[in-house]
FIDRENDO-333651 format. One line per 5 residues: number of its first residue (from 1); for each residue x, y, z of C-alpha. Coordinates in steps of 0.05 Angstrom, whole numbers, plus 32768, in hexadecimal, padded with zeros to 4 digits. Layout:
NUM) X Y Z | ... .
***
This chain:
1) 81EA 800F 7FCA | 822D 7FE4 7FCD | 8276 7FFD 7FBC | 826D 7FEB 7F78 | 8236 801E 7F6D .
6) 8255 804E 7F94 | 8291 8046 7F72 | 8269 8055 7F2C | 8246 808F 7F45 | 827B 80B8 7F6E .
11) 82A1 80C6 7F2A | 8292 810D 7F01 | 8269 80E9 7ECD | 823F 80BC 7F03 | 8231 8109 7F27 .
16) 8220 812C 7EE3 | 81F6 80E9 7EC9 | 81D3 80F0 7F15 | 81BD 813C 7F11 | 81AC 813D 7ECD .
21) 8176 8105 7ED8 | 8128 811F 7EDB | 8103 8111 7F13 | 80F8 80C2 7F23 | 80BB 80BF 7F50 .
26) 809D 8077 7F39 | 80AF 802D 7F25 | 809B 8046 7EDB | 80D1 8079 7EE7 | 80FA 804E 7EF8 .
31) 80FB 801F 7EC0 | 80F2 804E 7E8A | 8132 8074 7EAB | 8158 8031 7EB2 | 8147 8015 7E6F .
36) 815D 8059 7E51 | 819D 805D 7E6E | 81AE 8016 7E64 | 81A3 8023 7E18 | 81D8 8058 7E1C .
41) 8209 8027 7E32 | 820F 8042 7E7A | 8235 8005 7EA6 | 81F6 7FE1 7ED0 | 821E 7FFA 7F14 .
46) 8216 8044 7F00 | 81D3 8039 7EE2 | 81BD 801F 7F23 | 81DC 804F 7F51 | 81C3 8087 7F27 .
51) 8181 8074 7F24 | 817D 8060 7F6D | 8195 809D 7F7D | 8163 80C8 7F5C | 8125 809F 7F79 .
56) 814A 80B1 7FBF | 8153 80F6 7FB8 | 810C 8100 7F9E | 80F5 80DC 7FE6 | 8125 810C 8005 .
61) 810C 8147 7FF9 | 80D6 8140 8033 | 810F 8140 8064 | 814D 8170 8046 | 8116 8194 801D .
66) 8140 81AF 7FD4 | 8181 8199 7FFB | 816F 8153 7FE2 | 8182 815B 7F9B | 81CB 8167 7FAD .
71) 81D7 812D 7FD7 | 81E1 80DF 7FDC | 81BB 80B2 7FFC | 81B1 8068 8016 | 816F 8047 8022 .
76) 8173 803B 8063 | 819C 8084 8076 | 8163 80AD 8058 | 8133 8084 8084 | 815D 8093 80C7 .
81) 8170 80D2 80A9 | 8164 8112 80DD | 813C 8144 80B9 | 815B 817F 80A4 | 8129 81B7 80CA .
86) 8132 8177 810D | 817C 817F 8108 | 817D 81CE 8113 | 815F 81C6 8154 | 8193 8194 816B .
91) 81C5 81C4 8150 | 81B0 81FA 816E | 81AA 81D9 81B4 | 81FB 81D6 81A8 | 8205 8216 8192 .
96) 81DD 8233 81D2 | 8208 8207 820A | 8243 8228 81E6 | 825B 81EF 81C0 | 828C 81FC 818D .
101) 829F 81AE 8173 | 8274 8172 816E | 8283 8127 815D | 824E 8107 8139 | 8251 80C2 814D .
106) 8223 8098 8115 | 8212 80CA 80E6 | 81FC 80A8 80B0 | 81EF 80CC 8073 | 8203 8109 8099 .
111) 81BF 812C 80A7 | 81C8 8147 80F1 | 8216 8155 80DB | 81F7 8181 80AD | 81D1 81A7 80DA .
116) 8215 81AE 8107 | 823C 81C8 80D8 | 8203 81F4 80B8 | 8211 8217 8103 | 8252 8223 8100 .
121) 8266 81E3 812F | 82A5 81BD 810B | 8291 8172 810E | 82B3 8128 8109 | 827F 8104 80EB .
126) 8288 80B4 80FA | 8268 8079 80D1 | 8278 8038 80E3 | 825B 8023 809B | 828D 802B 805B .
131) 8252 8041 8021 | 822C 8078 8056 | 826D 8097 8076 | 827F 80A8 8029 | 823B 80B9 8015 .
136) 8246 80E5 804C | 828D 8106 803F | 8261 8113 7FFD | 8229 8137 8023 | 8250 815F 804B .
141) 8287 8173 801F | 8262 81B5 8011 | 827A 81C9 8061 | 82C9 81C4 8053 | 82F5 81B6 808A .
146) 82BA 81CA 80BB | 82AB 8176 80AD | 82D3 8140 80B1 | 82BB 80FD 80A8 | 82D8 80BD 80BE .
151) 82C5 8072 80B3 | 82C9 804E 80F9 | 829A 8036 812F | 8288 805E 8165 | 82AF 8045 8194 .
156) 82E9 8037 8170 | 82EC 808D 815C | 82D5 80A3 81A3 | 831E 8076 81C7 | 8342 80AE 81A1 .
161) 832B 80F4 81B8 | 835F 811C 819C | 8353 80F6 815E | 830F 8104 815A | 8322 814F 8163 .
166) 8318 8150 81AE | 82CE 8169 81AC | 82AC 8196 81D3 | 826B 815C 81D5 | 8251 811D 81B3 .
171) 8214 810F 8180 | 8206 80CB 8183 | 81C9 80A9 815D | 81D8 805F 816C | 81BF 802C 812C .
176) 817F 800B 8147 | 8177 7FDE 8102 | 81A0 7FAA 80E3 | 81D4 7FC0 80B5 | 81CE 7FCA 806C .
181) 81BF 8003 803B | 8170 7FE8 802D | 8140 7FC7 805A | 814E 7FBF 8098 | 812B 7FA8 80DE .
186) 812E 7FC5 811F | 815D 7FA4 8155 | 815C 7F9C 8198 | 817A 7FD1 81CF | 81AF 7F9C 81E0 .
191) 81BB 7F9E 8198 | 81CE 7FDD 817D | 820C 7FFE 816D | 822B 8019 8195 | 8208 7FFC 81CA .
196) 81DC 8025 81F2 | 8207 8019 8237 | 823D 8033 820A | 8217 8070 81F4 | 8203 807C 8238 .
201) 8243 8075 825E | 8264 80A5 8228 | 8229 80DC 8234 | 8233 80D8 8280 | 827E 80ED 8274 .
206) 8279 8124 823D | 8235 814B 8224 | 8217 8125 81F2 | 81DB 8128 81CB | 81BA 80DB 81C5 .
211) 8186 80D4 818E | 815C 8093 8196 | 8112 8079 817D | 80D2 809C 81A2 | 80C0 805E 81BC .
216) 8102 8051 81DD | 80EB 802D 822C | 80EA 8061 8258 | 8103 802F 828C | 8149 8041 8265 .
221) 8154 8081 8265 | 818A 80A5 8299 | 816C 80C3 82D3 | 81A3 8102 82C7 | 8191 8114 827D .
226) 815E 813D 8261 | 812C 8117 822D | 8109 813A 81F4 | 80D9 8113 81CA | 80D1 813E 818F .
231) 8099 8136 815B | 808F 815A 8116 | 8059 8168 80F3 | 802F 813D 811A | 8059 80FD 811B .
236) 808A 80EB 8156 | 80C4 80DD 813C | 80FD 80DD 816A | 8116 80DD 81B6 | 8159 8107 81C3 .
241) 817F 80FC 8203 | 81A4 813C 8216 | 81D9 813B 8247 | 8213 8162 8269 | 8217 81A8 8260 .
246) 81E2 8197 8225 | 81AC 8189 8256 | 8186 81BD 826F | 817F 81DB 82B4 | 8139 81BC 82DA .
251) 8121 8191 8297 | 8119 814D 8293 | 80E3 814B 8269 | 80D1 816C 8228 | 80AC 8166 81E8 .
256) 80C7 8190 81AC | 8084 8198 8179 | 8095 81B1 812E | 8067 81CA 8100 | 8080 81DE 80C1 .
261) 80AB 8215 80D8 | 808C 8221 8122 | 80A8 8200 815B | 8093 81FF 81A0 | 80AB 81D7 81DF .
266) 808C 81C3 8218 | 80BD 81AE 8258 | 80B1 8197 829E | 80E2 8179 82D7 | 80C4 8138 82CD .
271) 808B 810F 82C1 | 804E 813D 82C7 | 8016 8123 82F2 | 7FD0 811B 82C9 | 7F8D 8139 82D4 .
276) 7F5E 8115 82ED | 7F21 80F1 82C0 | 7EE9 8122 82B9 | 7EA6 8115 8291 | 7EA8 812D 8241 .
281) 7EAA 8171 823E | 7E9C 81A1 81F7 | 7EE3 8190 81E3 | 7F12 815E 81E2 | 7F62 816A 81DA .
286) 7F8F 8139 81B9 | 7FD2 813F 81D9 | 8011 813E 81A0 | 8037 80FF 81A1 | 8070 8122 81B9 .
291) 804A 813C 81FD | 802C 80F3 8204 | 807A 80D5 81FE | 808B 8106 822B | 8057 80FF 825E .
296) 803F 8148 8265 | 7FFE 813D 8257 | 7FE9 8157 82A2 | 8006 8193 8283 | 7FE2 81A2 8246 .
301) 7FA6 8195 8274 | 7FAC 81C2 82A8 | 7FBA 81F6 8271 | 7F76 81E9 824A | 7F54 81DE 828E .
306) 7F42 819C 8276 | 7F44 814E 8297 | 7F4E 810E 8280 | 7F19 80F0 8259 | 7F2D 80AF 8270 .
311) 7F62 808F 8299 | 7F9D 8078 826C | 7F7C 809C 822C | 7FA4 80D8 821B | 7F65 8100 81FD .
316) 7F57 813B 8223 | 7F10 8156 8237 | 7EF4 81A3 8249 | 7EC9 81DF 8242 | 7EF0 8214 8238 .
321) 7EF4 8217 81F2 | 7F45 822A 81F1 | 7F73 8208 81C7 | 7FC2 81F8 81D6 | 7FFE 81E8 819B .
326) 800A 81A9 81BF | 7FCD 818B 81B3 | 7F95 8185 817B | 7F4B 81A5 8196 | 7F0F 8189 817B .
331) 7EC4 81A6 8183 | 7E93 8169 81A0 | 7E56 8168 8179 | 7E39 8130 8197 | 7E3E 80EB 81AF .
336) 7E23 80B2 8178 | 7E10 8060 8186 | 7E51 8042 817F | 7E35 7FFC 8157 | 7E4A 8001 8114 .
341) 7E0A 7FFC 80F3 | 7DF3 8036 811E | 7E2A 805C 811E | 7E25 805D 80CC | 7DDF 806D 80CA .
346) 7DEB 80A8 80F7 | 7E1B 80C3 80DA | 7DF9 80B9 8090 | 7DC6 80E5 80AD | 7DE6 811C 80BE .
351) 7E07 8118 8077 | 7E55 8104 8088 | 7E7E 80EE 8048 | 7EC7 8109 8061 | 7ED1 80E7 80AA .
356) 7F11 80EE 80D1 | 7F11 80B0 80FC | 7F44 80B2 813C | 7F3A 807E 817A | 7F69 806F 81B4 .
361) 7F59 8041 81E0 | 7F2F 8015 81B7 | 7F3B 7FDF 8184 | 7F2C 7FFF 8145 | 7F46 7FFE 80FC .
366) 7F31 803B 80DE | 7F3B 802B 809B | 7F06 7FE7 80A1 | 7ED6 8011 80CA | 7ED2 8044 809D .
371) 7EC1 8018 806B | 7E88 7FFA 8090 | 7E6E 8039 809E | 7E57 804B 8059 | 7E55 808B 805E .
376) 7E32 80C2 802E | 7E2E 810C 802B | 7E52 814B 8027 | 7E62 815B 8061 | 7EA4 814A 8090 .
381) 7EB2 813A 80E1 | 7EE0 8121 8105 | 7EC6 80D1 8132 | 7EF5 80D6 8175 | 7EEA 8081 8189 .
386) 7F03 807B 81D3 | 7EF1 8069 821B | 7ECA 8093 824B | 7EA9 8086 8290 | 7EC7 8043 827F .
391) 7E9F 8030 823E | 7EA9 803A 81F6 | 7E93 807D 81DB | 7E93 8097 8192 | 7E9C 80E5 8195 .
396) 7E85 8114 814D | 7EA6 8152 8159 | 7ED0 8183 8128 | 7F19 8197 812B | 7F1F 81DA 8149 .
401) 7F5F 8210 811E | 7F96 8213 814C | 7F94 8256 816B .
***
């Protein structure tokens, strides 16, 4: 979206054209919905916008659920967007070390500011970008003067404290893709803004909150901040640096798991120290991403009284049949030839048709494998393809119901 657009759309028609458009889900959508509109003399700026718009908030509703039909969006600030349930849980870390203020420094469309303010915290939200800092003055507009939102870098809003509302700690979620409001690529560490020495030096002189990729190199991070990898729903999808009064006592490590509404944490000093390889067992354990970030694997083993089913695999093996929210348990029904033509007729045999294929380890593409495997039948396993007592194994086993 440029200023043009925006310019169409934040006006009462624009709004009232916006929310009294059906649902736009796909390109047909789209073109009917254009073509319409275009007939009824709309300006191609708000017919755009509009349109745009729609398509967005549709895609939005995975992350700010029926939220999403009463906000704005760009491209590229719904894809760095902080889900809505994600952005409690860094509120509420503020809200228990007694915070009462927060400066959002980067906000984008405003998703984490939301959570702040949903709290009770009064925010300055900061964009350095024109278009998102209004689209998210629009967002948050529904919090009165709990929000304020400001267009200016980073840097340029934190040289002024008491202009920033002097507050009590610091949200930062540095841009780590090149700018615009559509596609974009990721950049560099050297390259963001602000620039991660920035972000850091600022977070070793107030509490801050640092939200980064899940991938970020460890080699990076502070040795006097607490890191949470946090994964929902099965996908890892960030890394939070907390630090100052933010941080908590003894934890270095953590990994935050969300499932729909559940949401456990596991948290260690530092780096926990693995089991040690044992043979396959009756079960193997598939660590979340968020414990394997983390490194607290060791952990979730020593808790299922499992080992390692191979060094630098993170599948867990045992024979206690117990089963742990931080990883995924499967039953081992056998091992099966791992040649492709083999493997197929084995598993034709038995009568597979649905197969969940997972590997680590190995070179595999799942999707071209499972075409070569031809498979046939009713019935449905789970093919674990890994390493063990240093060879290539393929593992039939069934997923076990989290207990």
């Amino acid at each position: 979206m440029d200023t043009a657009e925006l310019a169409a759309l934040l006006t009462p028609a624009g709004l009232r054209l916006l929310d009294e458009l059906p649902p736009v889900k796909t390109a047909a959508d789209v073109a009917a919905t254009v073509s319409r509109l275009r007939k009824a003399g709309h300006s191609p700026d708000l017919v755009s916008a509009v349109v745009g718009q729609a398509r967005l908030r549709d895609r939005a509703t995975a992350k700010f659920d029926d939220f999403a039909r009463g906000m704005l969006f760009t491209r590229a600030g719904l894809e760095q967007a902080t889900r809505l349930s994600v952005a409690a849980h860094h509120a509420h870390r503020f809200r228990v070390a007694g915070m009462t203020s927060v400066a959002d420094l980067g906000c984008g469309i405003g998703g984490d500011a939301m959570g702040f303010a949903a709290l009770g915290l009064r925010v300055t939200a900061v964009d350095a970008d024109e278009v998102t800092a209004a689209i998210a003055a629009y967002n948050l507009a529904t919090f009165g003067d709990l929000v304020r939102v400001r267009h200016a870098t980073a840097e340029d809003a934190a040289s002024d404290l008491p202009a920033l509302g002097s507050p009590d700690a610091f949200w930062l979620d540095p841009a780590r893709r090149t700018a615009g409001h559509g596609d974009t690529t990721r950049t560099s560490a050297g390259e963001w803004s602000p620039p991660l020495d920035w972000v850091f030096a600022l977070a070793s002189r107030h509490p801050a909150g640092v939200k980064l990729g899940p991938g970020m190199d460890r080699d990076l991070i502070p040795d006097d901040v607490e890191a949470q990898w946090v994964s929902a729903d099965g996908s890892t999808i960030e890394l939070v640096l907390w630090s100052g009064a933010l941080a908590r006592e003894g934890v270095r490590r953590a990994a935050l798991v969300l499932r729909g509404t559940s949401a456990v944490e596991l948290t260690a000093p530092a780096d926990a120290p693995d089991e040690p390889v044992r043979p396959l067992g009756a079960f193997i354990h598939e660590p979340d991403g968020a414990v394997i970030r983390a490194r607290l694997i060791g952990e979730v083993a020593r808790a299922l009284g499992a080992g390692m089913l191979a060094d630098r695999v993170a599948y867990l093996t045992s024979d206690a049949g117990l089963t742990s929210p931080f990883a995924q348990t499967f039953r081992v029904r056998e091992t099966l030839p791992t040649d492709i033509r083999k493997l197929g007729a084995a598993l034709r045999e038995r009568g597979i048709g649905r197969l969940e294929i997972k590997k680590r380890g190995v070179d595999v593409d799942p999707a071209t494998l499972r075409t070569k495997l031809k498979l046939r039948g009713d019935g449905e396993a789970t093919l674990i393809l890994t390493r063990a007592a240093g060879a290539r194994v393929a593992i039939l086993a069934d997923r076990v119901p989290a207990g």
